[in-house]
C-alpha positions as CSV (number, residue, x, y, z in Angstrom):
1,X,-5.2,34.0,10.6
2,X,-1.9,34.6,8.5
3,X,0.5,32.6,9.4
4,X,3.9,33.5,8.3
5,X,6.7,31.1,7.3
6,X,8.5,29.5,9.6
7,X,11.6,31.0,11.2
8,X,14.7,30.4,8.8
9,X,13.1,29.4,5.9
10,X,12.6,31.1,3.1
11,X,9.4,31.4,0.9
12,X,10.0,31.8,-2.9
13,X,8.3,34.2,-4.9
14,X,8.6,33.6,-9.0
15,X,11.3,36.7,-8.8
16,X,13.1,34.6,-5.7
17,X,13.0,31.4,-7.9
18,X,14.6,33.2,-11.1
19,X,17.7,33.8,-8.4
20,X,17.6,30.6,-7.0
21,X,17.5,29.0,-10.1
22,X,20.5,31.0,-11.7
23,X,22.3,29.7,-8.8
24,X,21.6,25.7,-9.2
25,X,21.3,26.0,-13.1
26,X,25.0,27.6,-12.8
27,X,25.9,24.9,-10.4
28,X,24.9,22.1,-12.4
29,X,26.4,23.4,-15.8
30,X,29.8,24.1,-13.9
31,X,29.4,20.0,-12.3
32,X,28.5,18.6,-16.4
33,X,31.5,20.5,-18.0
34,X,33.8,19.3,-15.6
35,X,32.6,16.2,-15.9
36,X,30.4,15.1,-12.9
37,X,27.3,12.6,-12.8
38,X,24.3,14.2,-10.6
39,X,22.7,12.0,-8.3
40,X,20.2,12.7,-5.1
41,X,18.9,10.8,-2.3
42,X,15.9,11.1,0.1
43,X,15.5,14.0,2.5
44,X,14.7,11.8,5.2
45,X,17.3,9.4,6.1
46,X,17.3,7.1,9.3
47,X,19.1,9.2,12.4
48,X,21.7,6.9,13.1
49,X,23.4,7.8,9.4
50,X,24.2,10.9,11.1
51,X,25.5,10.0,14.3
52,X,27.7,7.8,12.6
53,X,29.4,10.5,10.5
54,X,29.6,13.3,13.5
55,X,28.0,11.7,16.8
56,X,25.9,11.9,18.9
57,X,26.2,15.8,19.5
58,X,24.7,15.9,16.2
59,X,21.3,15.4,17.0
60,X,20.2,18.8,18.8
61,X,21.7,20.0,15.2
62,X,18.7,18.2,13.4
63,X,15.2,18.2,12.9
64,X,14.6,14.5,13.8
65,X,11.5,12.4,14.6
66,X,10.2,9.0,15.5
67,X,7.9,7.4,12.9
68,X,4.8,5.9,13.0
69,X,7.1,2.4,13.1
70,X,9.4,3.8,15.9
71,X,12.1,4.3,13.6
72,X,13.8,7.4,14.6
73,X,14.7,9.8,11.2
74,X,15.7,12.7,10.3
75,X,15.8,15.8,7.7
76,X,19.3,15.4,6.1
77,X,21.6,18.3,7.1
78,X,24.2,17.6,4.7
79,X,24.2,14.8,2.1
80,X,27.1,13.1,2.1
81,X,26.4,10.5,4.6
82,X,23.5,9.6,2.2
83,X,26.4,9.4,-0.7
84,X,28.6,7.2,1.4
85,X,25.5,4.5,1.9
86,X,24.8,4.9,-1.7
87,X,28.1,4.3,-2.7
88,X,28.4,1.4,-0.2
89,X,25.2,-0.5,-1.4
90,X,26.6,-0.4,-5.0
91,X,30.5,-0.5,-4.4
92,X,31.0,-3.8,-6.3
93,X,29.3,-2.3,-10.0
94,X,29.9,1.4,-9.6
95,X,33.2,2.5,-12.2
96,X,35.9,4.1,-10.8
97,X,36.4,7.0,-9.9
98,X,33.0,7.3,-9.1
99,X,32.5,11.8,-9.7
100,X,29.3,12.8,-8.5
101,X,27.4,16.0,-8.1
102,X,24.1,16.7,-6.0
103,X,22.5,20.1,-5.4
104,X,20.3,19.2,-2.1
105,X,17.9,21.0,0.1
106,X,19.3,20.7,3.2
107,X,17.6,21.0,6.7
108,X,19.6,22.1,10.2
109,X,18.0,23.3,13.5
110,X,20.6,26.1,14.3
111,X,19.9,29.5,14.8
112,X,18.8,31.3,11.4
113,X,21.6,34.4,11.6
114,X,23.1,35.8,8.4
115,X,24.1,33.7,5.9
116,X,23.0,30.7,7.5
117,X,19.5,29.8,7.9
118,X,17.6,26.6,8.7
119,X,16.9,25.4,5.2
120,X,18.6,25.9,2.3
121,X,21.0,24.9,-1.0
122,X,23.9,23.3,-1.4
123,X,25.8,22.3,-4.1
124,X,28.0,19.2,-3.2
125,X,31.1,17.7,-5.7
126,X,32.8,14.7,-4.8
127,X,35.6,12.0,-6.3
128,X,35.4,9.0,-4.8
129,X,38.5,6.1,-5.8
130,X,41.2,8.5,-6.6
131,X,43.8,8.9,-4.3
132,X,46.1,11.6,-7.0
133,X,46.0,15.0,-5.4
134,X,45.0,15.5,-9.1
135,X,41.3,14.8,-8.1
136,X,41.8,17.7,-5.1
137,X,42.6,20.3,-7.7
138,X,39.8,19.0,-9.5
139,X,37.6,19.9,-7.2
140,X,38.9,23.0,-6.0
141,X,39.0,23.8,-10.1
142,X,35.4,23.0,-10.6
143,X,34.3,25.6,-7.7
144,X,36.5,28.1,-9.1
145,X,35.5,27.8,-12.5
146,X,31.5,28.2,-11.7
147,X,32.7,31.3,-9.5
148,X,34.4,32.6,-12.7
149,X,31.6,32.0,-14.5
150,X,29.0,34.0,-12.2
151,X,31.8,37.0,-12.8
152,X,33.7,36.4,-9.6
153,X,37.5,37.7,-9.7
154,X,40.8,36.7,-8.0
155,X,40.1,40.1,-6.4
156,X,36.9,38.9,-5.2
157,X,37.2,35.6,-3.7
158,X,40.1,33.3,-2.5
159,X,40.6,29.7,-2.0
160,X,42.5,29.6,1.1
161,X,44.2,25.7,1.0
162,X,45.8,23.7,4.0
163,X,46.5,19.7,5.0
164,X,45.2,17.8,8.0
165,X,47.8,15.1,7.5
166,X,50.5,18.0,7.6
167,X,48.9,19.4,10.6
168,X,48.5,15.9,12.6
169,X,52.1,15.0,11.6
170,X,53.2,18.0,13.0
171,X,51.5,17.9,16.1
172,X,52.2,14.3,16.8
173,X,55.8,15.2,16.3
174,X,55.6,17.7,19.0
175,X,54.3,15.3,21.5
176,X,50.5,15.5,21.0
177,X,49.0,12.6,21.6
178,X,46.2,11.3,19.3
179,X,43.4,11.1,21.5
180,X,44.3,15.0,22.0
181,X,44.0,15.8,18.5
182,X,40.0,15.9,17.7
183,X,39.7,18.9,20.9
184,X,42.8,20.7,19.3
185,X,41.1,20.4,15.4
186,X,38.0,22.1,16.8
187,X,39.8,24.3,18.7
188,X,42.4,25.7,15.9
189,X,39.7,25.6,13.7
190,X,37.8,28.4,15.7
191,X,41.1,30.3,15.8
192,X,40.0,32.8,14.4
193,X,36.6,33.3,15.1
194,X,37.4,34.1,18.6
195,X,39.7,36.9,20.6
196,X,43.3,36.2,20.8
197,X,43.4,36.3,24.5
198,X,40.3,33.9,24.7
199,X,41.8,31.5,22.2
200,X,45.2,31.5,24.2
201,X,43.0,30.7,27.8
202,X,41.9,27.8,25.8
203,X,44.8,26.7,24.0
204,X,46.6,26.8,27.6
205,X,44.1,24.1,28.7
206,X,44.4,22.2,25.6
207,X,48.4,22.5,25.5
208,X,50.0,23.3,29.3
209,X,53.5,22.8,28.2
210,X,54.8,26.6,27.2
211,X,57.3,25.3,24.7
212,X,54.8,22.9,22.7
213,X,52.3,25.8,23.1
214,X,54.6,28.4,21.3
215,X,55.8,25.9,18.2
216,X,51.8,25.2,17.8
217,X,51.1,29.1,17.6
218,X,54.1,29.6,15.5
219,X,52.9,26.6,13.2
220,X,49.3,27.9,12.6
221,X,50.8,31.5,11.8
222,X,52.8,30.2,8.7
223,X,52.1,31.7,5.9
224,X,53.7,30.1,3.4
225,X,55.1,26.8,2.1
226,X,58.6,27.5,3.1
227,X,58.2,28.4,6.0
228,X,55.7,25.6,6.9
229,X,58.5,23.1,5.5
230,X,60.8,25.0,8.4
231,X,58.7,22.7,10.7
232,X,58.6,19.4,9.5
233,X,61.5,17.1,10.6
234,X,63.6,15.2,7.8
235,X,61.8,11.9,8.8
236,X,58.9,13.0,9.5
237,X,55.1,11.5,8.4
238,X,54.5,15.4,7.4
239,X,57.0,15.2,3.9
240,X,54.6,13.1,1.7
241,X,51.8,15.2,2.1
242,X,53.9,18.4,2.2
243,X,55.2,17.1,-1.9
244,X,52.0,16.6,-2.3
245,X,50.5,20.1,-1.2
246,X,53.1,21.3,-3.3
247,X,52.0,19.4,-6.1
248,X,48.6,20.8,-5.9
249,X,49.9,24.2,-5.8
250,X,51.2,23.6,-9.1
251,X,48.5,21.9,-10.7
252,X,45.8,24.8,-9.9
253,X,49.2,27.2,-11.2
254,X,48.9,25.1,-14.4
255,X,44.8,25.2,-14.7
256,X,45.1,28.6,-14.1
257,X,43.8,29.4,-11.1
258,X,46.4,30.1,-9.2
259,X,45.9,33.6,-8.3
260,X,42.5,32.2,-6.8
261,X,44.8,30.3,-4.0
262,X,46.4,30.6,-1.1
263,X,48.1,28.6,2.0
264,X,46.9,29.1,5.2
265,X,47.4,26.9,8.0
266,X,44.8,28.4,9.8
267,X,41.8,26.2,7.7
268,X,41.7,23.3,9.5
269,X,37.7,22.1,9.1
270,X,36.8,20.8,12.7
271,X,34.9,18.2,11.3
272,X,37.2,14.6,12.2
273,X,36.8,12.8,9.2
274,X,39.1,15.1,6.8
275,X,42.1,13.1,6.3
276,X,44.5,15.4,3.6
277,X,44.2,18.4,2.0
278,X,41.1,21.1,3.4
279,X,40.2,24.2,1.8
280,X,37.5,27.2,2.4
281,X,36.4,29.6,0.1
282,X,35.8,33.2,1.5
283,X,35.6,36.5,0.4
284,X,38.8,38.7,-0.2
285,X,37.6,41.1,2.2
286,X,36.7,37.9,4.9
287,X,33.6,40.4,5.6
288,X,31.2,36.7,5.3
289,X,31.0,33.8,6.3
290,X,33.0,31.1,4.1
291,X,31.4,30.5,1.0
292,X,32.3,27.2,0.9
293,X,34.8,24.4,2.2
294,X,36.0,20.8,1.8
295,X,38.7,18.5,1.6
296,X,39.7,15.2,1.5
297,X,38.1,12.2,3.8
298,X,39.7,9.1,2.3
299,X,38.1,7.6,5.4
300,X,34.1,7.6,5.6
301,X,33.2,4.9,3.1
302,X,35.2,2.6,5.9
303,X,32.8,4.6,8.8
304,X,29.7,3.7,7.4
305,X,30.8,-0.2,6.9
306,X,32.2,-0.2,3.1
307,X,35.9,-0.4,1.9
308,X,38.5,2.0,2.6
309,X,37.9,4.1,-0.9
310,X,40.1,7.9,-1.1
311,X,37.6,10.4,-1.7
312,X,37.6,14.5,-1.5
313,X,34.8,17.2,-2.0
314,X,33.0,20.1,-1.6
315,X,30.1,21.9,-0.4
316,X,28.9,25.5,-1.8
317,X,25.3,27.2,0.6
318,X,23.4,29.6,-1.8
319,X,22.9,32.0,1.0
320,X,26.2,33.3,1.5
321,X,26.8,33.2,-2.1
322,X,23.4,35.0,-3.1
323,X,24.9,37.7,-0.6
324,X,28.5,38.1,-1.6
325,X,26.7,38.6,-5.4
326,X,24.6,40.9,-4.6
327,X,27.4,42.8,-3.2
328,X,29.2,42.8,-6.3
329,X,26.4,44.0,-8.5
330,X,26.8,40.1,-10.2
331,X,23.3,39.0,-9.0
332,X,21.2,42.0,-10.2
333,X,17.4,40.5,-11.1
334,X,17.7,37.1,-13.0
335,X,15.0,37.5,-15.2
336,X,11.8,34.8,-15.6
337,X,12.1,33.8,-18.4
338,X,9.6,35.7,-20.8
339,X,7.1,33.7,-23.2
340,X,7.9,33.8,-26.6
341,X,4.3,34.3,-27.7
342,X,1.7,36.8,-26.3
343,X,-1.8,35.9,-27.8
344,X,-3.8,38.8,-27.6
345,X,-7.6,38.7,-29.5
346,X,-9.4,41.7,-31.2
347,X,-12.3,40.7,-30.7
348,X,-13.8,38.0,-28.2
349,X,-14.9,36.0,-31.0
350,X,-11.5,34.8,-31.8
351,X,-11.1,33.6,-28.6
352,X,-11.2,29.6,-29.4
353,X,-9.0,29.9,-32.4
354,X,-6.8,32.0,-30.0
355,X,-6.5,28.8,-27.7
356,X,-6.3,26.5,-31.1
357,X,-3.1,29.0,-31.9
358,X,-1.8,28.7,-28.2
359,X,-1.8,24.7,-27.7
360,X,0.2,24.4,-31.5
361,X,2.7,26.7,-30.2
362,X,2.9,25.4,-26.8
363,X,2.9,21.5,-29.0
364,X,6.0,22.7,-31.5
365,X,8.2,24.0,-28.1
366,X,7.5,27.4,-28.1
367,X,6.0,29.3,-25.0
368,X,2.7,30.8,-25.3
369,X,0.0,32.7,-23.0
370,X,-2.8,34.7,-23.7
371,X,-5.6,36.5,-21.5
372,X,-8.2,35.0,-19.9
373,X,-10.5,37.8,-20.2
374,X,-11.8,39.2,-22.8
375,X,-10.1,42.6,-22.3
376,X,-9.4,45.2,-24.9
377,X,-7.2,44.9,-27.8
378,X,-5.0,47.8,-25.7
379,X,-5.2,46.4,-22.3
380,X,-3.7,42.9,-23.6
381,X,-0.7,44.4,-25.4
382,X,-0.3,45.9,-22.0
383,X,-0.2,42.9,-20.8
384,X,2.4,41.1,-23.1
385,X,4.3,44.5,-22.1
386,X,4.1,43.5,-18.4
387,X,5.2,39.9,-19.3
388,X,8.2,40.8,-21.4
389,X,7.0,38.5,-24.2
390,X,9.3,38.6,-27.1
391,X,6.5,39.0,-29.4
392,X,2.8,38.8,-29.6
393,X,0.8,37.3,-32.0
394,X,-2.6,39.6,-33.0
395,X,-5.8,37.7,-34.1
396,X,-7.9,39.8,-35.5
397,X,-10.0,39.7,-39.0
398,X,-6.9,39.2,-41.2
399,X,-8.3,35.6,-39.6
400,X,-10.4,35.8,-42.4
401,X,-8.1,36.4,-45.3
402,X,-5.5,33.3,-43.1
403,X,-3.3,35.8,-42.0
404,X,-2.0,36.9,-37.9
405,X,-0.3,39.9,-37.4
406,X,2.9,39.7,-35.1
407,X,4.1,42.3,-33.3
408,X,8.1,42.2,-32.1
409,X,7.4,43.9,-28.4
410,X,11.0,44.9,-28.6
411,X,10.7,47.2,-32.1
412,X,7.8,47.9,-32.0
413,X,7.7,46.0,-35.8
414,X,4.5,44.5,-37.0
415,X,4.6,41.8,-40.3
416,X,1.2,40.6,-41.9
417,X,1.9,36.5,-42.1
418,X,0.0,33.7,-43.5
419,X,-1.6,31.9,-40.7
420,X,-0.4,28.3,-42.6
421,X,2.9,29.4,-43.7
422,X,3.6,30.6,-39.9
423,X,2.7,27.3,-38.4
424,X,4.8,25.5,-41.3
425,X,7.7,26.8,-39.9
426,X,7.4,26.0,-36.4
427,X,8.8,22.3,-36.2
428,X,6.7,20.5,-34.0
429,X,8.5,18.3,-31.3
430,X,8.4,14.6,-32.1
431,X,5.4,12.9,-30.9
432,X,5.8,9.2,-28.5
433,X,3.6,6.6,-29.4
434,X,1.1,7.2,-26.9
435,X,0.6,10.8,-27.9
């Protein structure tokens, strides 16, 4: 019986892990240069870590489970509740700011469509104990500097920037009271994911008053700082935080990745616990999902029983990514990466000194692989072909005389060496005292 895997996950062939790894390898160089720490956590954290952070909607969006203890758990679906109980437990001896990175596999029972499945990647920055809007262009920086890196363009992709403190000033101002606000988040947050005449039906129920309904419609179609500053009130809570998202318009200007952003009052990130600045990353075209999104949520540590810390972040998923890559030719076929020594054998006699030959290699850091069987001389060099070695190493009976002849499987060249000489010059890695 073949049972295939199971619906929304993905199985990973060694061509499927060369992608997936040049997508976490270029995550976690992009998080190191710009200066983050990586840290993980378990993938099964206790249930209530989640309700906390999102309520209890949130469980028919996990795959949860009662223990043999009767403790009821569940996969993580997004990490950072697990990096606000870390940071909690440790609060007191943890230097400040505290800049982490984590690339988790991640778990949610929604329904696998494209570019979102039921397990998969993410790669998570966050700056906890800064409260500069420096640290948000930091983080909107470091995802723009990976996306450089994988060959992504301002033509490509765009950071599409707004404020929830801006917003909820704003809307407060205009008579919306705070226990109103969460419903009108979600809603303007699906804005435009639905038809305008649905989202109006909606809005109507949310906001009955025509005049207050109009300002919010006009508000959310801004599309620029001026005129969102046409909006805000001389003594309003909104001015701070507009200087501010002005501020951070100039410091991504000055990092030089401007051209990578945009306002747009339209990102507002349903999730409650943003508290500042929220971004999304999308495609130019806006033909995907969003690549990624974050903000800041100066908040949680205080949700999950620690101080009240400032804190922003992001998350990237590989699966839209890997798709908007693959569009642009940027993906193509990352490569396994090839041994540097194929052992091939003239003559199944020389097959232990062919495994004496393998393990020094393997021993001095070199990668090194030979055949099994004792094919012909023709059929292995085949087989180093198939491999893309980058050379291969023929023992034959210059054995005799010391010698190995190495071939370089991209020239075709073939140099007579002296067995001891070669093995000289390989510098073996340094042993521990167990070894």
């Amino acid at each position: 019986m073949k049972l295939p895997a199971v619906k929304g996950t993905r199985d990973f062939y060694p061509q499927d892990m060369a992608i997936r790894n040049f997508l976490l390898d270029g995550w976690k160089a992009a998080s190191l240069r710009n200066g983050f720490q990586e840290y993980d956590a378990p993938i099964l954290e206790h249930l209530k870590l989640f309700q906390i952070k999102s309520g209890n909607e949130i469980v028919e969006q996990l795959f949860s489970l009662t223990d043999r203890g009767g403790r009821d758990l569940a996969l993580r679906a997004e990490i950072t509740p697990s990096l606000a109980r870390m940071v909690n437990q440790r609060i007191n001896t943890l230097p400040k700011p505290i800049k982490w990175f984590s690339l988790p596999r991640l778990c949610r029972a929604e329904r696998p469509q494209r570019g979102r499945l039921r397990e998969f990647f993410q790669w998570n920055i966050d700056i906890i104990g800064a409260d500069s809007v420096l640290a948000d262009a930091e983080v909107i920086f470091c995802a723009i500097d990976y996306l450089r890196q994988v060959g992504l363009t301002a033509k490509d992709i765009v950071v599409r920037i707004s404020s929830r403190e801006i917003l909820a000033a704003v809307l407060e101002q205009e008579g919306i009271k705070k226990n109103n606000l969460d419903a009108l988040y979600n809603l303007l947050d699906k804005r435009a994911k639905m038809p305008a005449d649905k989202f109006a039906g909606l809005l109507l129920k949310n906001v009955p008053e025509t005049k207050r309904r109009d300002k919010i419609t006009q508000l959310m179609d801004a599309k620029s700082l001026d005129e969102l500053s046409a909006f805000i009130e001389p003594a309003s809570q909104a001015q701070e935080p507009m200087n501010e998202l002005k501020r951070l318009f100039e410091l991504l200007e000055i990092m030089g990745v401007g051209r990578f952003c945009e306002f747009d009052m339209g990102i507002v990130r349903g999730l409650d616990y943003y508290t500042g600045v929220v971004f999304e990353i999308y495609d130019r075209e806006s033909k995907l999902r969003a690549i990624g999104g974050g903000g800041r949520y100066d908040n949680l540590l205080k949700l999950f029983g620690g101080p009240s810390l400032p804190a922003t972040g992001f998350g990237i998923g590989d699966c839209v990514l890997q798709i908007l890559l693959e569009q642009k030719g940027l993906l193509g076929k990352p490569a396994e990466k090839p041994p540097d020594y194929f052992l091939a054998r003239a003559d199944r006699k020389y097959l232990d000194q062919t495994v004496e030959l393998a393990a020094k290699l393997r021993q001095a850091g070199s990668s090194a692989v030979f055949s099994y069987k004792s094919a012909s001389l023709g059929k292995q060099l085949r087989q180093a072909s198939a491999q893309q070695a980058l050379n291969t190493i023929i023992l034959g009976e210059e054995l005799e005389n010391d010698q190995l002849v190495i071939k370089n499987m991209d020239t075709g060249e073939q140099r007579l060496v002296q067995k001891k000489h070669f093995l000289e010059k390989i510098a073996p890695r340094k042993q521990s005292k167990n070894s």
